[in-house]
PyMOL Python script that loads the backbone (N, CA, C, O; Angstrom):
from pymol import cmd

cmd.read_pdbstr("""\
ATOM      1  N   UNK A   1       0.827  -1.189   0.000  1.00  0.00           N
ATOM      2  CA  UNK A   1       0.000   0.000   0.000  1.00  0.00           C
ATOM      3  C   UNK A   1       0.876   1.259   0.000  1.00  0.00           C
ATOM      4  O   UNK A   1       0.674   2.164  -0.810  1.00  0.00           O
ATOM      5  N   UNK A   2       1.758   1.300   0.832  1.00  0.00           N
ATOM      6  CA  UNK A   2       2.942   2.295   0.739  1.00  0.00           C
ATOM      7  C   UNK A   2       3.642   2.509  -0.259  1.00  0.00           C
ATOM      8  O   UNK A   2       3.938   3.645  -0.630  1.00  0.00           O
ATOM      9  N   UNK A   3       4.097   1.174  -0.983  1.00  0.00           N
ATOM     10  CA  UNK A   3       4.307   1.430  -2.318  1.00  0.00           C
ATOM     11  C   UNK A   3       3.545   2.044  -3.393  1.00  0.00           C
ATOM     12  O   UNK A   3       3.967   2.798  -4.270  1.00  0.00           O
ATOM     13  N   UNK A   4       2.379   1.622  -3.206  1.00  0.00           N
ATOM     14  CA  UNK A   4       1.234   2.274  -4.270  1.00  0.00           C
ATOM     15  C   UNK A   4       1.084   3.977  -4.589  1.00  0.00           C
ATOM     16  O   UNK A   4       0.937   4.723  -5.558  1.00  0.00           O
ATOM     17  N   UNK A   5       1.232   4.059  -3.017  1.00  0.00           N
ATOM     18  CA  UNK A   5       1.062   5.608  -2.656  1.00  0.00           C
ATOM     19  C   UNK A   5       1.822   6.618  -2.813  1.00  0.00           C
ATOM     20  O   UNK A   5       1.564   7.816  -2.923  1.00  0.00           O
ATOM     21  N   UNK A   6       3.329   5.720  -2.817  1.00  0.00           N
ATOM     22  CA  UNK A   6       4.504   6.765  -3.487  1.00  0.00           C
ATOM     23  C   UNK A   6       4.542   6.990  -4.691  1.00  0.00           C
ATOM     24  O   UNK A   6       4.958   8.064  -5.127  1.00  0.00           O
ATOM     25  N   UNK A   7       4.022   5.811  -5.616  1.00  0.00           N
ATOM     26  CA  UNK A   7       4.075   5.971  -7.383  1.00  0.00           C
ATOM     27  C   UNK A   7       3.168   7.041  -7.726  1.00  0.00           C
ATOM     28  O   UNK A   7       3.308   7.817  -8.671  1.00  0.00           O
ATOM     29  N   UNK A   8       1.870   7.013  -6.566  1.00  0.00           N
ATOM     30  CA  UNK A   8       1.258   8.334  -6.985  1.00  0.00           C
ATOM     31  C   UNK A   8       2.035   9.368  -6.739  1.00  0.00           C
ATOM     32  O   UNK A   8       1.442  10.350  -7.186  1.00  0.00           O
ATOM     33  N   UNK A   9       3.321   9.775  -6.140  1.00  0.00           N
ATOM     34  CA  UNK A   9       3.735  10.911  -6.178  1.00  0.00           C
ATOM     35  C   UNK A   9       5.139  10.961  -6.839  1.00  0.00           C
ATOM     36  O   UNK A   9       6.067  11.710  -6.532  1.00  0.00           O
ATOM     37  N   UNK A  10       5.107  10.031  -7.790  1.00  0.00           N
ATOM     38  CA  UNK A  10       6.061  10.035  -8.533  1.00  0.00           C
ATOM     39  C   UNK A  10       6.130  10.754 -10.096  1.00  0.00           C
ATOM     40  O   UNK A  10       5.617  10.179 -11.056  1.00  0.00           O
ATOM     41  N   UNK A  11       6.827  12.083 -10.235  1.00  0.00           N
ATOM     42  CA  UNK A  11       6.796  12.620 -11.651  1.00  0.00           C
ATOM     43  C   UNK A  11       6.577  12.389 -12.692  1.00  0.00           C
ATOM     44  O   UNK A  11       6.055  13.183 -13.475  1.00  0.00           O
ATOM     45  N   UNK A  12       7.202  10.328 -13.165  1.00  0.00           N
ATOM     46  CA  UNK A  12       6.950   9.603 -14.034  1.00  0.00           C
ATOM     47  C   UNK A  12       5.205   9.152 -14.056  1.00  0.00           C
ATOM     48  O   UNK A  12       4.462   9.196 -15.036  1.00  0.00           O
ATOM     49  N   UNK A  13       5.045   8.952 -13.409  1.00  0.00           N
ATOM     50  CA  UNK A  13       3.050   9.028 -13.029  1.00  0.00           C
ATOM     51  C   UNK A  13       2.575  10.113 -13.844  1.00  0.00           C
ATOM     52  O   UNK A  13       2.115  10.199 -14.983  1.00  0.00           O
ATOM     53  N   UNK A  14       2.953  11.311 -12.454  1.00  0.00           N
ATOM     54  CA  UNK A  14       1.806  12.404 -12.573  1.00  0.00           C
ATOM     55  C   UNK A  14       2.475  13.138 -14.205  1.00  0.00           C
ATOM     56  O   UNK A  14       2.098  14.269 -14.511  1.00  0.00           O
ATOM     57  N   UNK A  15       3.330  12.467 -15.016  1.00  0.00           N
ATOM     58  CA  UNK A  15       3.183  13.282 -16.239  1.00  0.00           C
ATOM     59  C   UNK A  15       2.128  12.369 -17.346  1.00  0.00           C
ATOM     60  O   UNK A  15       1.406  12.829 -18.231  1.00  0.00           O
ATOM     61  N   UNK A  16       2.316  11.046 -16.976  1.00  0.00           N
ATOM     62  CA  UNK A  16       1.352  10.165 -17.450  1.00  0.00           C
ATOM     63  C   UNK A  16       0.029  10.398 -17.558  1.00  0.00           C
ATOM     64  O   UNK A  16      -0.682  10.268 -18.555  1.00  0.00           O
ATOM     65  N   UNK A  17      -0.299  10.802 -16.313  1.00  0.00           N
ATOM     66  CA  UNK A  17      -2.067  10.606 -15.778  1.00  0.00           C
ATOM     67  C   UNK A  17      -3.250  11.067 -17.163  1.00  0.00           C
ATOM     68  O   UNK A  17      -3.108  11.829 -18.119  1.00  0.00           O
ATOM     69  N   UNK A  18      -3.915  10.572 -16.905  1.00  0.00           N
ATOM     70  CA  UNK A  18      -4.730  11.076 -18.328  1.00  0.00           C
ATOM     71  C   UNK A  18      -5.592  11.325 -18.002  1.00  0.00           C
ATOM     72  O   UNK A  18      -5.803  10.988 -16.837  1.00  0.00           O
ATOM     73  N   UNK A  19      -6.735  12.083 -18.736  1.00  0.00           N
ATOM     74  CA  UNK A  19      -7.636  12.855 -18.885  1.00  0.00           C
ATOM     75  C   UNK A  19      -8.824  12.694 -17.683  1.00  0.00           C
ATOM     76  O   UNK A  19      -9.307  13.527 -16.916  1.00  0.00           O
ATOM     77  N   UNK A  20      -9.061  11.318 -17.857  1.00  0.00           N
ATOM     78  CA  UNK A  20     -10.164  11.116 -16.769  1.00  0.00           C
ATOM     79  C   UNK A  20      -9.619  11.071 -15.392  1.00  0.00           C
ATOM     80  O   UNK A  20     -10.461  11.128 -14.496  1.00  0.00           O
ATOM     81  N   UNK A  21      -8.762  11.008 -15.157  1.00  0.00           N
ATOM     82  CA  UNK A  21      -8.312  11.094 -13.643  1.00  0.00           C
ATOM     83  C   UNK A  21      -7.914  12.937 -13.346  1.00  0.00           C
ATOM     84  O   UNK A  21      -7.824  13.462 -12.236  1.00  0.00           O
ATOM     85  N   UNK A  22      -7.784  13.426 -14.301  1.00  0.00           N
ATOM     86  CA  UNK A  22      -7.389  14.753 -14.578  1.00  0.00           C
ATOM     87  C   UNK A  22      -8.558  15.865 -14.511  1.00  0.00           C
ATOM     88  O   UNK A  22      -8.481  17.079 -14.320  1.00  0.00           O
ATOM     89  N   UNK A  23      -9.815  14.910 -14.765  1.00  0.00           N
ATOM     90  CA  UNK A  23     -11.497  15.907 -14.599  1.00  0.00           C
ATOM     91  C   UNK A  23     -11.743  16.125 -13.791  1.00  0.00           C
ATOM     92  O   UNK A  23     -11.948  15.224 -12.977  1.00  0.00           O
ATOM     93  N   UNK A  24     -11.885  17.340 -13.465  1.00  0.00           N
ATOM     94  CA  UNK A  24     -12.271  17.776 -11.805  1.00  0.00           C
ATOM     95  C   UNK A  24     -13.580  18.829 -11.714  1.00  0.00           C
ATOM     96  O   UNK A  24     -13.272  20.003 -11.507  1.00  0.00           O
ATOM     97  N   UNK A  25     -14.632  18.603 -11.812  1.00  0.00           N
ATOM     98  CA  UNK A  25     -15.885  19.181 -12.441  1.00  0.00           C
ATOM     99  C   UNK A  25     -15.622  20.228 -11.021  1.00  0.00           C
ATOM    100  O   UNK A  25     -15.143  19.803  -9.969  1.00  0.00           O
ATOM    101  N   UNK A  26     -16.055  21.699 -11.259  1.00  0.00           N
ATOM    102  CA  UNK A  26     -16.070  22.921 -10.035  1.00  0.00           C
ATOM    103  C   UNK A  26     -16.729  22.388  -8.941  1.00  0.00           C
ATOM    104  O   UNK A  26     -16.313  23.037  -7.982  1.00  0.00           O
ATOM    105  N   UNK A  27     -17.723  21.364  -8.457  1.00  0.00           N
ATOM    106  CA  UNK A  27     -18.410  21.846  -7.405  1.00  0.00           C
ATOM    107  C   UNK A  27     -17.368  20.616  -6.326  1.00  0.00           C
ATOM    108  O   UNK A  27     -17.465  20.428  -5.113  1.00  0.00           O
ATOM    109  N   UNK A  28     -16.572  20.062  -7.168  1.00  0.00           N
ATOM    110  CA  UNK A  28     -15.694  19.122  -6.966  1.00  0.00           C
ATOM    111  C   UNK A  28     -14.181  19.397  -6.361  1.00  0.00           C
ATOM    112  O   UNK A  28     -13.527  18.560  -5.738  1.00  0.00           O
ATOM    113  N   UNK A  29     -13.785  20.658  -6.652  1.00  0.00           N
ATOM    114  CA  UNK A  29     -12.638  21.576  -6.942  1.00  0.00           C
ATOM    115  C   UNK A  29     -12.776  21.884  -5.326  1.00  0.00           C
ATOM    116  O   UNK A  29     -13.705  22.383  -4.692  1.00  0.00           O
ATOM    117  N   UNK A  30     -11.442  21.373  -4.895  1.00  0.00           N
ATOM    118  CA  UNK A  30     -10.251  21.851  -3.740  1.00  0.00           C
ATOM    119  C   UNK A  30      -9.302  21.887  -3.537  1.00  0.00           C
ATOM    120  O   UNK A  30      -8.610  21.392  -4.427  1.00  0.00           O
ATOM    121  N   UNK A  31      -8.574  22.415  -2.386  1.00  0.00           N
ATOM    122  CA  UNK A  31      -7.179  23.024  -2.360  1.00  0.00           C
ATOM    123  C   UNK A  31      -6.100  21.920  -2.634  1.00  0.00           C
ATOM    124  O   UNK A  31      -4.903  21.960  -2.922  1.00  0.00           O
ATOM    125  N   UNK A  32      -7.350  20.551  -2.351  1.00  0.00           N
ATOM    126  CA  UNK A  32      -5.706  18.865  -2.515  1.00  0.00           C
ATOM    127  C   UNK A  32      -6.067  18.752  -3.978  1.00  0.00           C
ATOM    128  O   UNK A  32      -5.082  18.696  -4.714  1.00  0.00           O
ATOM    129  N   UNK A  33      -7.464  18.698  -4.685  1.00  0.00           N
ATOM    130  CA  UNK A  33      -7.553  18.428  -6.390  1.00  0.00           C
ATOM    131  C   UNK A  33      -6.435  19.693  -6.908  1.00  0.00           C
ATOM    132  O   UNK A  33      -5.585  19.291  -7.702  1.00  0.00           O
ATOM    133  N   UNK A  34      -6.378  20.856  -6.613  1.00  0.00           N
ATOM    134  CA  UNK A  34      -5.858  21.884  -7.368  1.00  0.00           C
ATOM    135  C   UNK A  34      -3.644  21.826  -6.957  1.00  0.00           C
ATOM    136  O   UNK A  34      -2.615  22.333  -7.403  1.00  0.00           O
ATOM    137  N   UNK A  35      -3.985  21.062  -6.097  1.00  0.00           N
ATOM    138  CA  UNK A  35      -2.547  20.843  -5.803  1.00  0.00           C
ATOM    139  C   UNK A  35      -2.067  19.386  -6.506  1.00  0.00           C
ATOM    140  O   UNK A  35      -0.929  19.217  -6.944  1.00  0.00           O
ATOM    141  N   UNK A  36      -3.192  18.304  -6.540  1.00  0.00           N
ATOM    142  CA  UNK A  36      -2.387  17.573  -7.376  1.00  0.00           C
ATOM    143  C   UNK A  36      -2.138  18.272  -8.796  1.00  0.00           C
ATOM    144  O   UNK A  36      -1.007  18.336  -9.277  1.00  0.00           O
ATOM    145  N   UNK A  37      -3.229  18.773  -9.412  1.00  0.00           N
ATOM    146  CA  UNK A  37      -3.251  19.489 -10.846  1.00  0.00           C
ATOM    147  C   UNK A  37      -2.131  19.853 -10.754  1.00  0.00           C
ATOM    148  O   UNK A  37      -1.514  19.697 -11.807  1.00  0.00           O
ATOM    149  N   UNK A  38      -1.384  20.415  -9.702  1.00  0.00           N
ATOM    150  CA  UNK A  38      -0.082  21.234  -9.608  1.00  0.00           C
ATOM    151  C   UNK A  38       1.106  20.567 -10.092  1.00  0.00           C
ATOM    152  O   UNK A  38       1.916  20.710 -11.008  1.00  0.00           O
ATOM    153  N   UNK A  39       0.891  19.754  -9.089  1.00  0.00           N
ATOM    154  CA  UNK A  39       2.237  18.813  -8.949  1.00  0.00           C
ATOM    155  C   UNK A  39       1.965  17.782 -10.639  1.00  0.00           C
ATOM    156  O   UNK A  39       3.054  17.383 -11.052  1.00  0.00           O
ATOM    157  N   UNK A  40       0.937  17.417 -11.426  1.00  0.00           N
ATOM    158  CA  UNK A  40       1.000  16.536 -12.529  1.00  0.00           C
ATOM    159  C   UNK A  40       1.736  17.894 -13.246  1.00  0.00           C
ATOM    160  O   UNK A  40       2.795  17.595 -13.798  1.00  0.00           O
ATOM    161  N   UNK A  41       1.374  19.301 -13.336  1.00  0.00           N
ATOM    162  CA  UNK A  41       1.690  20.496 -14.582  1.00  0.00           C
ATOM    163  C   UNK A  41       3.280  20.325 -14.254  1.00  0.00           C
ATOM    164  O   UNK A  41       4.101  20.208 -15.163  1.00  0.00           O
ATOM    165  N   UNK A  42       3.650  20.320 -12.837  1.00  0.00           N
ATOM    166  CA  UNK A  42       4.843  20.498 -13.227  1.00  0.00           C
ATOM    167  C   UNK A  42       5.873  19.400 -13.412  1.00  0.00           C
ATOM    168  O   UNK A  42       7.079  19.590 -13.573  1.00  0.00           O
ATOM    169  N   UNK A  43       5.298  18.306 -13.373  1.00  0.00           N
ATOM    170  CA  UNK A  43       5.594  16.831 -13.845  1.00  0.00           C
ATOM    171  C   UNK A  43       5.836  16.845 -15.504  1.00  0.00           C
ATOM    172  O   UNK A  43       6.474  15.961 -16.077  1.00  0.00           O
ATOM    173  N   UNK A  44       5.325  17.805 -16.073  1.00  0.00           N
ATOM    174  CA  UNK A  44       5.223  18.152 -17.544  1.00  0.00           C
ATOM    175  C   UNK A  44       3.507  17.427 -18.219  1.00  0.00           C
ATOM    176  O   UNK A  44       3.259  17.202 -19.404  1.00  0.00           O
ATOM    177  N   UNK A  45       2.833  17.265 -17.362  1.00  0.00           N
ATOM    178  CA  UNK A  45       1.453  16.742 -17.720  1.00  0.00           C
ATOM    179  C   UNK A  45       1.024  18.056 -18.668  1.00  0.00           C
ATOM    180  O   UNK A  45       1.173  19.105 -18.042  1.00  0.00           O
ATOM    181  N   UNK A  46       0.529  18.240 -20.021  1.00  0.00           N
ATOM    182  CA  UNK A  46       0.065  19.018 -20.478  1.00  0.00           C
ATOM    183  C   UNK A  46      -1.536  18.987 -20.293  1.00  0.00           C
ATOM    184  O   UNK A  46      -2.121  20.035 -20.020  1.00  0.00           O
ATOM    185  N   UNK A  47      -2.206  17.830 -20.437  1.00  0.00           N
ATOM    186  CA  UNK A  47      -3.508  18.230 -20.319  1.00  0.00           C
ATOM    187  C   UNK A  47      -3.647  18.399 -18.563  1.00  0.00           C
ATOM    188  O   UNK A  47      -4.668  17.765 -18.294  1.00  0.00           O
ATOM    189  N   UNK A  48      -3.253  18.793 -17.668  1.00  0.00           N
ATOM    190  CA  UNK A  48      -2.974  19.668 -16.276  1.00  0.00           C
ATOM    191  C   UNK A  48      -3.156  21.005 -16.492  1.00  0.00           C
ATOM    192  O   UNK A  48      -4.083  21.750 -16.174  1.00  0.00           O
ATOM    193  N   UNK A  49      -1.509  21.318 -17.441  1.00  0.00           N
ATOM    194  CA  UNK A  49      -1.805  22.330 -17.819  1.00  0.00           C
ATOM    195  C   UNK A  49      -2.290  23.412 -17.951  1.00  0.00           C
ATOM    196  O   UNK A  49      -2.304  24.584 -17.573  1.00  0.00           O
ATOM    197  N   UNK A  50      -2.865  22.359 -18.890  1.00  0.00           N
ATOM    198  CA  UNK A  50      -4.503  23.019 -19.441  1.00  0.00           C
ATOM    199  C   UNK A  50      -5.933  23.702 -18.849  1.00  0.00           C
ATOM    200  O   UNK A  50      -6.741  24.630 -18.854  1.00  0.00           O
ATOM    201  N   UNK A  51      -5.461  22.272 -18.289  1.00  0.00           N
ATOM    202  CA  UNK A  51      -6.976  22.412 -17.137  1.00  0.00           C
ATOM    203  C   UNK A  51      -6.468  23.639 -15.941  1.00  0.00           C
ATOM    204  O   UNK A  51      -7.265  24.451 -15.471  1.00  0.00           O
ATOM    205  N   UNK A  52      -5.333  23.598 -15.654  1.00  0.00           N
ATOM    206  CA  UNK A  52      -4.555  24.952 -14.451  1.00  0.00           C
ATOM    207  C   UNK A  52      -4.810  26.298 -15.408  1.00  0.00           C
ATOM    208  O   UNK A  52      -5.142  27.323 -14.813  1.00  0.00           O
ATOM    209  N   UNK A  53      -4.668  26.348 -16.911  1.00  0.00           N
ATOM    210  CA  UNK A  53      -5.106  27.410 -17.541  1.00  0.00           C
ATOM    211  C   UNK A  53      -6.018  27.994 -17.816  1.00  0.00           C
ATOM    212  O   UNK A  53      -6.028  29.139 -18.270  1.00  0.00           O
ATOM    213  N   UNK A  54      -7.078  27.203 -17.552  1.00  0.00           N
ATOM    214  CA  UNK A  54      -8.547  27.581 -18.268  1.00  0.00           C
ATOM    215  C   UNK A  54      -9.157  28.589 -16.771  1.00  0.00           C
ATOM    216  O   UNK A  54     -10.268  29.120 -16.795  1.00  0.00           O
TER     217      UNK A  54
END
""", "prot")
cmd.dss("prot")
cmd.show_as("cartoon", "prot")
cmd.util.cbc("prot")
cmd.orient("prot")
């Protein structure tokens, strides 16, 4: 389980992650969803990005 939990915070992941794990509809939207968004954008995740741009 510990293992599991670090790959989620691993760069090689969060540049991976794709779209549907990446949807975060507004009424959904908080300070840990907008911080992972963070940490995948600067992983080089572009559709993050995106979604951090809009």
């Amino acid at each position: 389980c510990k293992r599991l939990n670090g790959l989620g915070l691993n760069p090689a992941v969060l540049a991976k992650a794709s779209a549907g794990v990446l949807s975060i509809r507004a009424p959904k939207w908080s300070e840990s969803a907008h911080a992972f968004l963070k940490r995948c954008a600067d992983a080089g995740n572009v559709e993050a990005c995106f979604t951090l741009g809009m």
